[in-house]
C-alpha positions as CSV (number, residue, x, y, z in Angstrom):
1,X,104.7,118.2,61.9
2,X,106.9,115.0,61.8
3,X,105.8,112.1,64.0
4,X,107.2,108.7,64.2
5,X,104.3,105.6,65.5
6,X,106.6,103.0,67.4
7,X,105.7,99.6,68.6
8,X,108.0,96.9,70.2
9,X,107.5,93.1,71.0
10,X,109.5,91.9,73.9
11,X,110.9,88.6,75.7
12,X,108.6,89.6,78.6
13,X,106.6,92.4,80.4
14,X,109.5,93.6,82.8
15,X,113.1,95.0,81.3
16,X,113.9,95.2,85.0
17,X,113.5,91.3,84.9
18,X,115.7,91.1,82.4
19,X,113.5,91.5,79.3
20,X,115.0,92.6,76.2
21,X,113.2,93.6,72.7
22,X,113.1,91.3,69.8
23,X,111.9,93.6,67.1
24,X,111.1,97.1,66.7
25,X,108.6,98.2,63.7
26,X,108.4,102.3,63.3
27,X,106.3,104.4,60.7
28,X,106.5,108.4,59.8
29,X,104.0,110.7,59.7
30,X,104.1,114.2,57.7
31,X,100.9,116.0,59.3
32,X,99.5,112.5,60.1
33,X,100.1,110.8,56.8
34,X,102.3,108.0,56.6
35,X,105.5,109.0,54.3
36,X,106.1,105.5,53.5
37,X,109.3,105.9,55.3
38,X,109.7,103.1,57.6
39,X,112.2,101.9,60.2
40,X,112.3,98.0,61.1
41,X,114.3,95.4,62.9
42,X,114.4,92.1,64.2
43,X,116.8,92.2,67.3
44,X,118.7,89.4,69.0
45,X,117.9,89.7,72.7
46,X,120.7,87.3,73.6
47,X,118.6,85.0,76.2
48,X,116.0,83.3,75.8
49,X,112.3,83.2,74.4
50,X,109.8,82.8,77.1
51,X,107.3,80.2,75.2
52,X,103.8,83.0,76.2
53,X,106.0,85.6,74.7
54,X,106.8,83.5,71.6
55,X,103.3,82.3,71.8
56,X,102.3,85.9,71.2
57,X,105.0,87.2,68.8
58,X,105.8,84.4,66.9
59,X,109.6,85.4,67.4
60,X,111.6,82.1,67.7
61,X,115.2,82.1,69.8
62,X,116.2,80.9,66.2
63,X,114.8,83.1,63.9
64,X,116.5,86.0,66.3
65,X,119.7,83.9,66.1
66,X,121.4,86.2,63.2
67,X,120.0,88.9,63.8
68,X,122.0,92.4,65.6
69,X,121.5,92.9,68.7
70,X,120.0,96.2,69.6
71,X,123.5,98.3,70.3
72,X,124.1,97.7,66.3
73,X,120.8,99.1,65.6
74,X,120.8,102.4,68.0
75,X,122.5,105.0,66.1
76,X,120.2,104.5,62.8
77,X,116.7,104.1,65.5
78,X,117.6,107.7,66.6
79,X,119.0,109.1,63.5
80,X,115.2,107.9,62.4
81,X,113.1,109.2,65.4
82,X,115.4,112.5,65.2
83,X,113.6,115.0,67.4
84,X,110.3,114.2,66.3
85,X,107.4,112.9,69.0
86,X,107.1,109.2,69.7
87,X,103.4,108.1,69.0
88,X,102.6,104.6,71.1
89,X,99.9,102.5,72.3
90,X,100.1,102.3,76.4
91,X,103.9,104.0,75.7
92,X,104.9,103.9,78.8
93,X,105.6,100.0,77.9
94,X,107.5,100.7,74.8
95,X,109.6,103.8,76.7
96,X,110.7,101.2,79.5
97,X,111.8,99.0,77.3
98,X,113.3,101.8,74.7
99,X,115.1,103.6,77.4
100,X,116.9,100.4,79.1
101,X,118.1,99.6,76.0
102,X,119.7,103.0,75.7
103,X,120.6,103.3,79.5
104,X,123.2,100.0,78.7
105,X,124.7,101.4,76.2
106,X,124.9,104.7,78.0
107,X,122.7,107.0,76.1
108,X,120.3,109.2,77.5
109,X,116.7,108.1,77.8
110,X,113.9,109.6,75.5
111,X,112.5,112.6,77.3
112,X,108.7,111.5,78.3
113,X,107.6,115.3,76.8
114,X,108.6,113.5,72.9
115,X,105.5,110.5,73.6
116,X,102.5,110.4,72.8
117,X,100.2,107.5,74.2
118,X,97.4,107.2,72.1
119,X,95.7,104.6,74.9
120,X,95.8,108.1,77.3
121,X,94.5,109.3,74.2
122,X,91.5,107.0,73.4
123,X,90.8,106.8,77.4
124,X,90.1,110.6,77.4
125,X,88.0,110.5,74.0
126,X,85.9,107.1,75.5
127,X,85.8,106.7,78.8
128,X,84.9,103.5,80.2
129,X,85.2,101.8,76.9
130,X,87.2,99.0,75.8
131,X,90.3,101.0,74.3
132,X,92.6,98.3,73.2
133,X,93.9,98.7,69.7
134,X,91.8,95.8,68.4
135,X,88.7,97.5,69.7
136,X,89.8,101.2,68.6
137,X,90.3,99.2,65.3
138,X,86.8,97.4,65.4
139,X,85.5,101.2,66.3
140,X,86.9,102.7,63.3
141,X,86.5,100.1,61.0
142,X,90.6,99.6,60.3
143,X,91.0,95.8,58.6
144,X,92.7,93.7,60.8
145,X,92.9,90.8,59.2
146,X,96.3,90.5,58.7
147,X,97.1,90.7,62.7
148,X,97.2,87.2,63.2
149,X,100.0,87.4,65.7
150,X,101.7,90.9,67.0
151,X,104.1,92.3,64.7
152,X,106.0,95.6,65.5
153,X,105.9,96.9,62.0
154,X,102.1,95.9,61.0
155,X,100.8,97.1,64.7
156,X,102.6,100.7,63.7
157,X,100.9,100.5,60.8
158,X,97.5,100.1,62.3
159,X,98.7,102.4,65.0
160,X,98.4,105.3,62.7
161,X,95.4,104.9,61.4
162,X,94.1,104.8,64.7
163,X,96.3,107.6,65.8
164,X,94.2,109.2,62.4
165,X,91.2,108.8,64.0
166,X,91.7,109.9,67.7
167,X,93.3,113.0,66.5
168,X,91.4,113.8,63.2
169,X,94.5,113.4,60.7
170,X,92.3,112.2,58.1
171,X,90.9,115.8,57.9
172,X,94.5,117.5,57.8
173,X,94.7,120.6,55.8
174,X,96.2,120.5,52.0
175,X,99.9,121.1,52.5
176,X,101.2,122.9,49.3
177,X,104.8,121.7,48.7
178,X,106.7,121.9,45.2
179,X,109.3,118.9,44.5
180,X,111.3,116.7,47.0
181,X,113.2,118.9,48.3
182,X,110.8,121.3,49.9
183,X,109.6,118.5,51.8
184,X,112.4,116.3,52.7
185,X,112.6,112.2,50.9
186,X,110.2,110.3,53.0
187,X,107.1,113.0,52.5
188,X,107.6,113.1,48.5
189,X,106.7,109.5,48.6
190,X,103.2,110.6,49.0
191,X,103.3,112.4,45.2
192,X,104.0,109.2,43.9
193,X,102.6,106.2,46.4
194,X,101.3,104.3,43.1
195,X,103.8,101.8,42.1
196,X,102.5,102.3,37.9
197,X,100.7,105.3,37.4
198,X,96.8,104.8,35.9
199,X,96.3,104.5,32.7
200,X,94.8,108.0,31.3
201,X,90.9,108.3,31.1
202,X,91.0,111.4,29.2
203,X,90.6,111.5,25.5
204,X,92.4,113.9,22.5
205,X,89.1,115.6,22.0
206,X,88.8,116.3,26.3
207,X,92.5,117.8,26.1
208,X,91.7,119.9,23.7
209,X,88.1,121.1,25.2
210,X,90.2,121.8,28.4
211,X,92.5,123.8,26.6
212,X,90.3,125.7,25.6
213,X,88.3,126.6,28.3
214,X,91.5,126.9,29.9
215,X,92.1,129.8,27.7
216,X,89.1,131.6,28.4
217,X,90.6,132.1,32.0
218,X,93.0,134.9,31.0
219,X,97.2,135.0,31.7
220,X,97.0,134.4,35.0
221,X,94.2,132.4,36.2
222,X,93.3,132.7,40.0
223,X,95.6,129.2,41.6
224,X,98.8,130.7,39.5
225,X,98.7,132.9,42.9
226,X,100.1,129.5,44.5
227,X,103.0,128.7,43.0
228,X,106.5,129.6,43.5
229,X,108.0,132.2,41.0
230,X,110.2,128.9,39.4
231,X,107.5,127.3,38.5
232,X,105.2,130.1,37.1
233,X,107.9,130.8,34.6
234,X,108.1,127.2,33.5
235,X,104.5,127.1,32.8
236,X,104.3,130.4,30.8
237,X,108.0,128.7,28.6
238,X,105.4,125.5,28.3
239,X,102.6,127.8,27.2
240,X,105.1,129.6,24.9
241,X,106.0,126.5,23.2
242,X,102.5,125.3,22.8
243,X,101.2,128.2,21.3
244,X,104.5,128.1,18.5
């Protein structure tokens, strides 16, 4: 299941005010792993930045200065949220300000049935406890160190690891998948999330002892039962060429 965890930081509390978003920060999850395929912009609000929002963002009228305003960024926001369900923290916040971004440029709203609001969440799993994301984050034990002001990408980022916890993603079942196209660009960064692989541990003489015992486990050992037809017949060319 494809999920996308959103956060926004804002001019203000109110879009009815006149509020706009200054940046948006968005992560996918493939069965509640992160894909490593992100979506992130800083927006220009075009008005100005109340100093206790700046004071809690860090997000300067000048920094936002050059940057597009949010009907520039629209079309590639949806194109990356698709169809799949919006994961916040107290979403209804980030759906006010979402939707009256859309509703001036004359698209319809995000349909409430796509959200997920993991504060709804945390509320149900501990009632009467604190339940903001710094204290689901001291509860779990998730590193904040780097959240020395609100950012919309790093809070999505901690965002799913809570969203891991509440909903026991870190438990999800093996998903068995065969090359990038099976399961779409963003996923088949998790095959290869190392940057430069390890070096190998294994030495010639533990290759060969695993060859061997390998052998001992007959033509068509029990996991071949696995894999797709495409790839059992590469194996058994490899084997053929090993044996030559």
């Amino acid at each position: 299941m494809r999920e996308i965890v959103l956060d926004t930081e804002t001019t203000g509390l109110d879009p009815g005010n006149g509020h706009r978003i200054v940046e948006i920060g968005c992560v996918e999850l493939l069965n509640a792993i992160p894909t490593g395929e992100i979506f992130h912009a800083y927006l220009d609000p075009e008005r100005d930045i109340p100093e206790e929002a700046f004071r809690v963002h860090g997000l300067s009228a000048e920094f936002l200065a050059d940057k597009p305003v949010f009907a520039k960024i629209a079309g590639d926001f949806l194109k990356f949220a698709g169809g799949a369900k919006i994961v916040a923290h107290n979403a209804e916040f980030d759906m006010r300000f979402l939707n009256a971004e859309l509703a001036l440029l004359g698209i319809a709203p995000i349909a409430s049935d796509r959200v997920i609001d993991t504060l709804a969440l945390a509320r149900s799993k501990y009632p009467g406890a604190a339940n903001s994301l710094d204290a689901l984050c001291a509860r779990y034990g998730i590193d904040t160190s780097r959240r020395t002001i609100h950012g919309a990408l790093l809070d999505a980022g901690i965002l799913a690891e809570v969203y891991a916890e509440l909903t026991g993603g870190r438990q999800a079942a093996l998903v068995f998948a065969h090359g990038a196209a099976s399961i779409g660009a963003g996923a088949a960064n998790l095959l290869g999330q190392r940057p430069r692989p390890l070096p190998p541990r294994l030495s010639i003489e533990d290759l060969f002892r695993h060859r061997g015992f390998a052998a001992t486990l007959g033509a068509t050992p029990v996991w071949d039962a696995y894999l797709s037809a495409e790839i059992l017949a590469e194996r058994r060319k490899r084997r053929g060429k090993a044996l030559v």
